[in-house]
N, C-alpha and C positions, 0 to 999 in steps of 0.2 A: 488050361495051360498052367504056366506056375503060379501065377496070381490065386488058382482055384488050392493048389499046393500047400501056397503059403497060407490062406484062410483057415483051410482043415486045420491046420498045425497052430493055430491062433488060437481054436475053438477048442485044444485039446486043457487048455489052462481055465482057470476059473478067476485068474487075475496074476498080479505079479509083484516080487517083492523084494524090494533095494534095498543092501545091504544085509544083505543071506547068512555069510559069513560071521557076524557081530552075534554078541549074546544076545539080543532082544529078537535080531530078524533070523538066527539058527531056530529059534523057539518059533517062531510062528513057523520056519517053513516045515519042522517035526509038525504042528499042531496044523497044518493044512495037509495034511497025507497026498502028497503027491497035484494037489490041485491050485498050487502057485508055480508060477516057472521064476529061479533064481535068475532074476536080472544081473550080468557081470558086470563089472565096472571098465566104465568106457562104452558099453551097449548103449544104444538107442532104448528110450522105455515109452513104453505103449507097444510093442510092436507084435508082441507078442501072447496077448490073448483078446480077447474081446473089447470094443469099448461099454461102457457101464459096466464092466467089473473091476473091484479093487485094484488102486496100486499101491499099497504099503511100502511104507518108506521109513526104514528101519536103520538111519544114520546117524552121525551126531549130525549137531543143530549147524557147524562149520562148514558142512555137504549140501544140504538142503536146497541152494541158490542153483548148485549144479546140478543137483537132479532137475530141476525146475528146468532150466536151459538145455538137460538132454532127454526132455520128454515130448512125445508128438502133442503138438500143438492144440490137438483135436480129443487129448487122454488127460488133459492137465485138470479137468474137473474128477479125475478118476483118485486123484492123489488122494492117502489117509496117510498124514504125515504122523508118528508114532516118538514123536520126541517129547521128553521136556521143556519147560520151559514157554514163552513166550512167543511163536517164532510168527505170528503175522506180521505182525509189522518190522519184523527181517526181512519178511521176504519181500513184502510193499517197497522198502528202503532199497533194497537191492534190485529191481527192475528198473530203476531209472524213472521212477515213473511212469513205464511205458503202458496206454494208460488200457491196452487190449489185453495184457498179461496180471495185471492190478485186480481188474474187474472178473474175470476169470481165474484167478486166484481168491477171489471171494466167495466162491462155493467150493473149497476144495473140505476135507474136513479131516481134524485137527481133534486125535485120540490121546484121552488122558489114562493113563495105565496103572491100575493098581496091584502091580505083580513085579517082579527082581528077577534078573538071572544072574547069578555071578559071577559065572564063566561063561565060555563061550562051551554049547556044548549041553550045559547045566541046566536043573531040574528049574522052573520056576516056581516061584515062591508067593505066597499073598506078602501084600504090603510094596512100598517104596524104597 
């Protein structure tokens, strides 16, 4: 029925990637040929490829909380959050505590990038 619909259609991605539009996450969805589905903002994340494959998360550090809150609950170890900066213990601070979202947020993994884009669009570069 649809539920069989919707799986094919989940299986067609090899992961997924938030914040598509920005220079960092334009760059990976060129450098993934077709095999990330652009999550829109406001979409639901997880929902659309597989679980245990990536979900790149290609926001400023200001987003990150939200993506967190609009991801399936069951995808949140899929997260590779691709920001600078510090951001676990933002995001620890920002759940309240809550102590099932905390603990599961402790395997999510957290990419340091040694590459620039400087527009959106643009070639990437070595270095920071």
């Amino acid at each position: 029925g649809d539920h069989t619909a919707f799986r094919m259609e989940t299986d067609k991605f090899q992961g997924e990637l938030v914040g598509a539009s920005g220079r960092i996450g334009s760059a990976f969805l060129r450098f993934s040929r077709g095999e990330l589905f652009a999550v829109k903002r406001g979409d639901r994340i997880g929902c659309s490829s597989p679980k245990n494959t990536p979900i790149f998360v290609c926001t400023g550090a200001e987003s990150i909380y939200d993506v967190v809150q609009n991801t399936e609950h069951e995808r949140l170890e899929d997260l590779v959050f691709m920001q600078n900066g510090f951001i676990r213990e933002h995001l620890q601070e920002r759940s309240n505590n809550s102590a099932d979202v905390s603990v599961r947020l402790g395997a999510v993994t957290i990419a340091v990038l040694y590459f620039s884009v400087l527009e959106r669009g643009g070639v990437a570069k070595e270095g920071g």
